[in-house]
N, C-alpha and C positions, 0 to 999 in steps of 0.2 A: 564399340567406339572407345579410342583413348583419349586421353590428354596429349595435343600436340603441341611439342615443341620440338625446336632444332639448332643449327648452327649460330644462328644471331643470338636467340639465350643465352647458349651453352658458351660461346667466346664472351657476351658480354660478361658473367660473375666467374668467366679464366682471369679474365681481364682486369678484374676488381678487388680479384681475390684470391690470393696464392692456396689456402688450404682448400676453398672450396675446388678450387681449377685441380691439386691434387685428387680430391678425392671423387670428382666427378669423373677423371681419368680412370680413376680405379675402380667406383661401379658402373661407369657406362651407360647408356640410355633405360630407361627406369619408366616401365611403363604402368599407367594410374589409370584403370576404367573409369569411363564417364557414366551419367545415368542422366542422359538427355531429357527424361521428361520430370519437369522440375517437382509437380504434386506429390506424385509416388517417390520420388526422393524424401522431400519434406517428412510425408508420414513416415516411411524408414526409419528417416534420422531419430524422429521421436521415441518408434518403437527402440529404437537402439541406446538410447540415453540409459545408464548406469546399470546395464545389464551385460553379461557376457554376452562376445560374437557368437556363442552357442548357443546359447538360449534367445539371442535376436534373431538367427538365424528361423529358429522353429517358430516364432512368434510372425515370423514375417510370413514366412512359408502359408499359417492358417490362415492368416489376414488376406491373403491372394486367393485361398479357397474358399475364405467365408465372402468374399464380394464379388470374384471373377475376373476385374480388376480396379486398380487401387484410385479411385476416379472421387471426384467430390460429391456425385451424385451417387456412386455405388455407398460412399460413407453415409451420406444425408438419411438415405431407403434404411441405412441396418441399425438395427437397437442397437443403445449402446452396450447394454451387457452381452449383446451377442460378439459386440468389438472386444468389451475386459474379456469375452470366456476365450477369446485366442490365446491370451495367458500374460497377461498385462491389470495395474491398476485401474481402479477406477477413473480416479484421475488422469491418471495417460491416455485411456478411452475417454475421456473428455476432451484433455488436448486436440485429439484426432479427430472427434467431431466438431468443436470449435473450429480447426483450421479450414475443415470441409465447408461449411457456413459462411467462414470470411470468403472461400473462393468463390461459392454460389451469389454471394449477396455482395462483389465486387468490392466488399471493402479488401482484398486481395485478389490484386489483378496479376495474375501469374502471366499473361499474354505481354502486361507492359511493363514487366521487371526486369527482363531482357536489354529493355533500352533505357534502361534506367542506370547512373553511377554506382559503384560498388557501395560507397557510404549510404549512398538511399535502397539498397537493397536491403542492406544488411537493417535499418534501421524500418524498412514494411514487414521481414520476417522477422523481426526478433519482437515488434508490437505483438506476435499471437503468443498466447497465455503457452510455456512448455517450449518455445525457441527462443532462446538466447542469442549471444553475438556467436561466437563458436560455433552451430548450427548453420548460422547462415551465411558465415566464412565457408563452412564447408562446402556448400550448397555451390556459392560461388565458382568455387574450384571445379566440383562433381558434376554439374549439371549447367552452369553456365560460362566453363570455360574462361573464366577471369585471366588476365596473365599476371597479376601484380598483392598475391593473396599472400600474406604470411601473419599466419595466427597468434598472438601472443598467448590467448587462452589453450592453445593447442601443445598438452604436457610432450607430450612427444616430440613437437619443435624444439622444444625447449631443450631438452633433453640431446638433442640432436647438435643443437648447437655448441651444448659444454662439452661434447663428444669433441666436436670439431675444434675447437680451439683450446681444451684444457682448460675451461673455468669451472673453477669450485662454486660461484655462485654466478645466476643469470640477473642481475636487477635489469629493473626496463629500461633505464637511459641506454644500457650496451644493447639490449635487445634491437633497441627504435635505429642503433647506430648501425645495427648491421640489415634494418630493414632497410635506410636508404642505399647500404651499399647495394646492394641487390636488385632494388627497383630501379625500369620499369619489371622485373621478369621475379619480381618474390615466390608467386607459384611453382616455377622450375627449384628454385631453392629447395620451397619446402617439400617436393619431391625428394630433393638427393638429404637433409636435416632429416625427415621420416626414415630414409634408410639406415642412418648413420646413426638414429635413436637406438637399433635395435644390437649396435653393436656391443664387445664388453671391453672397455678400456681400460688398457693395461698402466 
């Protein structure tokens, strides 16, 4: 599964926005996997925080083999040093079964975050101890298809944007100015700003 989007996006930030309309011309449809089920995201994203895609990668890989899968209730059943010895802190194996608990014991209802506002999503998953706002930005985009996400935490946006317009610096009043250009379709943006982060400007 990907992130879809199409013509009504793509003409509305042509239509608002000369660099962007350029450079969307020039990378073309930009495809971003989804991870539809929203738990096993969440745990990812934790394992993922401040470690290389390498090393999340192998972290993730054990955490599937130590539970079979990545379920609130497969977290609850396993010790937690059997969660740190996949190759994680303490602490981080904490977070993981903290979040597992909130979902058992409904103080995280993952069933009714779907139909809830992005601002009240973001503000159930960043309450668990180890998610932040950024996390659950992400979240948004990756597993519940938002259309209107654009991260100010997310360095890469950012990055993305000076790319795009040639600013030496990002402050947030420009950031916030080019979130409303953007919206309703901020998530298309920050698909083609992520690509544009990875550029080297001349």
């Amino acid at each position: 599964m990907y992130y879809s989007y199409g013509e009504i996006e793509i003409n509305h930030l042509k239509k608002r926005d000369k660099k962007m309309a350029a450079a969307i011309e020039r990378l073309g449809m930009i495809v971003r996997p989804l991870s539809p089920d929203l738990f096993a995201a969440l745990i990812r994203n934790i394992v993922d925080q401040q470690i290389s895609v390498k090393a999340a990668l192998t972290v993730n890989t054990r955490l599937v083999a130590l539970l079979g899968a990545v379920t609130p209730m497969a977290i609850a059943a396993a010790p937690i040093e059997a969660i740190q010895g996949c190759g994680m802190t303490m602490k981080k194996a904490g977070y993981i079964k903290g979040a597992a608990e909130a979902a058992l014991d409904g103080s995280l209802d993952l069933s009714a975050l779907s139909q809830l506002p992005d601002n009240e999503v973001i503000t159930q998953l960043s309450s668990l101890n180890g998610v932040g706002v950024w996390t659950a930005e992400m979240l948004l985009i990756s597993s519940l298809s938002r259309p209107n996400v654009l991260s100010w935490g997310d360095l890469a946006i950012r990055r993305g944007m000076i790319n795009l317009y040639r600013h030496k610096t990002l402050p947030r009043e420009r950031f916030e100015k080019y979130r409303r250009r953007y919206a309703p379709y901020g998530t298309t943006a920050s698909l083609y700003l992520w690509a544009l982060s990875h550029e080297e400007i001349e």
